[in-house]
C-alpha positions, -999 to +999 in steps of 0.1 A: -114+232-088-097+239-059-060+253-059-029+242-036+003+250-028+028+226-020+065+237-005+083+205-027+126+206-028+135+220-063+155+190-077+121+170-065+104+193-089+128+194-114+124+155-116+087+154-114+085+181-141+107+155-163+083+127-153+054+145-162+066+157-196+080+125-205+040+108-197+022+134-216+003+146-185+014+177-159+023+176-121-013+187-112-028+155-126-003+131-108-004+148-079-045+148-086-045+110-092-018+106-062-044+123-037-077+108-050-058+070-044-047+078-009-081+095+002-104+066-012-113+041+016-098+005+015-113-014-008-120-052+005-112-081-008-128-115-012-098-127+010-112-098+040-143-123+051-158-123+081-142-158+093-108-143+083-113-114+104-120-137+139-093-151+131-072-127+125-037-127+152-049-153+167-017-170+163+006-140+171+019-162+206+025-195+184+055-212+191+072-209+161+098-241+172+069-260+181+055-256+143+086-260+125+086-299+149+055-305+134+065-297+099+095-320+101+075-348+116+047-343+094+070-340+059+097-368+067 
C-alpha cells in the first residue's frame, strides 16, 4: 500500500474527520473508494449501442421552433 499526502483546508478536514467517524470507516478509505470510482473506465450501458452512437448530435442544428410547430400540429 502506497502512502499519499494530500494539502486539504483544515475545516475541510475537520468535516471529513466527522464524516468518517460518524460512518464507522476513516478518511483513508473514502478517499480510497473516492479514487478507485474516478480512475475506473466508464462503464457502458445497454442505452450506449452502436446505432445510438451514429446518431449521436446529429440533431445539434435542429430548429427547435420548427419542432415545437410540429408538436402543436401533431397534438391538437
Amino acid at each position: 500500500m502506497s502512502k499519499l499526502t494530500l494539502s486539504v483546508d483544515d475545516a475541510v478536514v475537520t468535516r471529513a474527520k466527522r464524516y468518517a467517524k460518524s460512518r464507522g470507516t476513516s478518511i483513508s478509505k473514502m478517499v480510497e473508494a473516492y479514487l478507485s470510482a474516478v480512475a475506473e473506465p466508464p462503464v457502458r450501458t445497454s442505452a450506449d449501442t452502436p446505432i445510438l452512437r451514429s446518431v449521436r448530435g446529429i440533431l445539434k442544428k435542429a430548429d427547435l421552433k420548427d419542432y415545437r410547430r410540429h408538436l402543436e400540429t401533431k397534438y391538437r
